[in-house]
C-alpha positions as CSV (number, residue, x, y, z in Angstrom):
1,X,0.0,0.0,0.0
2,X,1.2,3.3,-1.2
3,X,1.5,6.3,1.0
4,X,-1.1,8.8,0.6
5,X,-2.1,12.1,2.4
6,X,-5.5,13.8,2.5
7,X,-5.4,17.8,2.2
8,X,-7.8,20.7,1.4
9,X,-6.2,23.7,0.0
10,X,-7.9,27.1,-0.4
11,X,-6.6,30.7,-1.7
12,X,-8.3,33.7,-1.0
13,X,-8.4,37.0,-3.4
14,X,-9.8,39.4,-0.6
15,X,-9.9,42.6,-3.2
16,X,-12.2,40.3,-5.4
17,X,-13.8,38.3,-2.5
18,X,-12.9,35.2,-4.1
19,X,-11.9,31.3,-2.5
20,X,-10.3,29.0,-4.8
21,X,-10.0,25.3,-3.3
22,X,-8.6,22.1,-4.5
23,X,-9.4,19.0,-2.3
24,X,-7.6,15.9,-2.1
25,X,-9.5,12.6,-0.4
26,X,-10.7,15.1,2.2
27,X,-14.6,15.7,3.4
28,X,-16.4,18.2,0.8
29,X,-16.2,21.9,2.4
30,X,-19.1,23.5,3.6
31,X,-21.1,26.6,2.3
32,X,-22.9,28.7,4.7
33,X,-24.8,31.3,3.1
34,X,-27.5,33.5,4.2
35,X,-28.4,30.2,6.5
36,X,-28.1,27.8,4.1
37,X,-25.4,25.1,3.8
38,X,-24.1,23.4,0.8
39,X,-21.6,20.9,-0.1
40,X,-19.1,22.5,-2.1
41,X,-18.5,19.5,-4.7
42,X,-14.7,19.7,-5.4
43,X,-13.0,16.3,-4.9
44,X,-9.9,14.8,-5.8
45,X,-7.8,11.8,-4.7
46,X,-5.6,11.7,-1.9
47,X,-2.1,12.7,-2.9
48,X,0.5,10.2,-3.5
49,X,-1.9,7.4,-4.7
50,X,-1.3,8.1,-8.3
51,X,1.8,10.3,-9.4
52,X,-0.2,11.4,-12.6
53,X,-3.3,12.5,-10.5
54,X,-4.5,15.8,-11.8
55,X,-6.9,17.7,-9.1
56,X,-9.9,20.2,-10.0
57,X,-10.2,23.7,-8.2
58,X,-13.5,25.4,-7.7
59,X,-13.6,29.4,-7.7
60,X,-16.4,30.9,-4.4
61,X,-17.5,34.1,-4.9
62,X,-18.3,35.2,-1.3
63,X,-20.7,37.7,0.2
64,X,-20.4,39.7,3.3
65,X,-21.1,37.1,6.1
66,X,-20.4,33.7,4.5
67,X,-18.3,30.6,5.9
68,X,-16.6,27.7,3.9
69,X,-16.2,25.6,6.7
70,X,-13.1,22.5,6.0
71,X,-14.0,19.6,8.4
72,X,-11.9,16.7,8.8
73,X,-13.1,13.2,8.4
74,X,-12.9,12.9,12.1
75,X,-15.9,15.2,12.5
76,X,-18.4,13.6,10.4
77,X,-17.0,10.2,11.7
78,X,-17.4,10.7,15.3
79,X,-19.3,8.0,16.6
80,X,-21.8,7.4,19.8
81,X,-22.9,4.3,21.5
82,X,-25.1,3.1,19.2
83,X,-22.3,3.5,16.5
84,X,-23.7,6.3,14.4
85,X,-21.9,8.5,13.2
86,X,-22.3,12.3,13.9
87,X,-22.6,12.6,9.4
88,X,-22.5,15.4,7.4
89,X,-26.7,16.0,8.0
90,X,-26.1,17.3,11.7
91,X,-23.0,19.4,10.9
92,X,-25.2,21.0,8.6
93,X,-28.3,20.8,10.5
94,X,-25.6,23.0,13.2
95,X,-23.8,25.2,10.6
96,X,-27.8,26.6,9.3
97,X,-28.1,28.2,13.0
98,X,-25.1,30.2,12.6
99,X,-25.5,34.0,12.3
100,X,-23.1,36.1,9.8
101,X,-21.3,38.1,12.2
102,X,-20.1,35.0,15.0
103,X,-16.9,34.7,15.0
104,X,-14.7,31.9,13.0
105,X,-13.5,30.4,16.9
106,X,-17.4,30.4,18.0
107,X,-18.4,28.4,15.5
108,X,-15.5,25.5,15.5
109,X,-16.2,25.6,19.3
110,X,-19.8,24.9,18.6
111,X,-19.0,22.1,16.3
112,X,-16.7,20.3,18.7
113,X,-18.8,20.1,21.3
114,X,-21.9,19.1,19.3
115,X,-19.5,16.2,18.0
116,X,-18.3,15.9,22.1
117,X,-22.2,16.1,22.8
118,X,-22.6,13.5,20.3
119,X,-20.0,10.5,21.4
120,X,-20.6,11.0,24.7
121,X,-18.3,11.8,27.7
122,X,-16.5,8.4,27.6
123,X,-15.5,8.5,23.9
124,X,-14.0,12.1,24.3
125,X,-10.0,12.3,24.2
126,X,-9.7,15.5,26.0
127,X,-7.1,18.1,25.6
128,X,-7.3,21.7,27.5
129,X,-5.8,24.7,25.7
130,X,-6.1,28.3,26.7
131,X,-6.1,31.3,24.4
132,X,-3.8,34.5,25.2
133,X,-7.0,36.4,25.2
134,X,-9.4,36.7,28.2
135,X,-12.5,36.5,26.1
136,X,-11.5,33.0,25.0
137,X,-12.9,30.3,27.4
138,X,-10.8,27.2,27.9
139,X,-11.7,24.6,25.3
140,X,-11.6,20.9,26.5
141,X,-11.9,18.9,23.5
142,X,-10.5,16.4,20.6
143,X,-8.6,18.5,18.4
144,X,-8.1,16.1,15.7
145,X,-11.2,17.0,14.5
146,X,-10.8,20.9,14.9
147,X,-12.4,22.5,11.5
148,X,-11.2,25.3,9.7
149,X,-13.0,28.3,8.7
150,X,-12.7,31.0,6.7
């Protein structure tokens, strides 16, 4: 078996208000725009499977308040009890209640603990961090399944 790595890239044009993103083997990013979340379809093999492998790129134009939100696999995969998985349908189901103007860190603290809500207490590897800044509360969670957001 070859080795292979998963990755999501994005670049963002601020003066044109533009994401470009290229995906490769990871979840589909997120859309969240004026409430409503959509997969962005941009896929793409994980890299090193096939040296030749040639990966698409899809172009956002964003508006004032949107969110492309990268989640790893370990977020839709988080399982409970009863061995379902948390799935793409809740993280959306969570990512339509957000409002434009909360902040990026608000939101990815939202989502791991909906995903901590979701396994359960004794399925959480815990790790406390603190932020610098005294408006950040200390976040006990899984970081391996920390999204990104832009």
């Amino acid at each position: 078996m070859r080795d292979s790595l998963r990755l999501q890239f994005g670049v963002y044009d601020a003066a044109l208000r533009e994401l470009t993103i290229a995906n490769a083997g990871g979840t589909l990013p997120l859309l969240v725009h004026n409430g409503e979340v959509t997969e962005v379809n941009v896929g793409g093999m994980p890299l090193g499977l096939l040296p030749e492998a040639e990966y698409d790129e899809v172009t956002l134009s964003l508006s004032p308040g949107d969110m492309v939100i990268f989640a790893s696999d370990g977020i839709h995969e988080s399982m409970n009890k009863e061995q379902e998985e948390f799935g793409v349908d809740r993280l959306k189901a969570l990512l339509s209640t957000v409002m434009p103007n909360d902040p990026g860190f608000k939101v990815a603290q939202r989502i791991v603990k909906a995903t901590d809500e979701h396994t359960g207490p004794a399925a959480c590897r815990t790790t406390t961090a603190r932020s610098s800044s005294p408006r950040h509360r200390r976040l006990r969670s899984d970081f391996s399944k920390l999204p990104i957001i832009y």
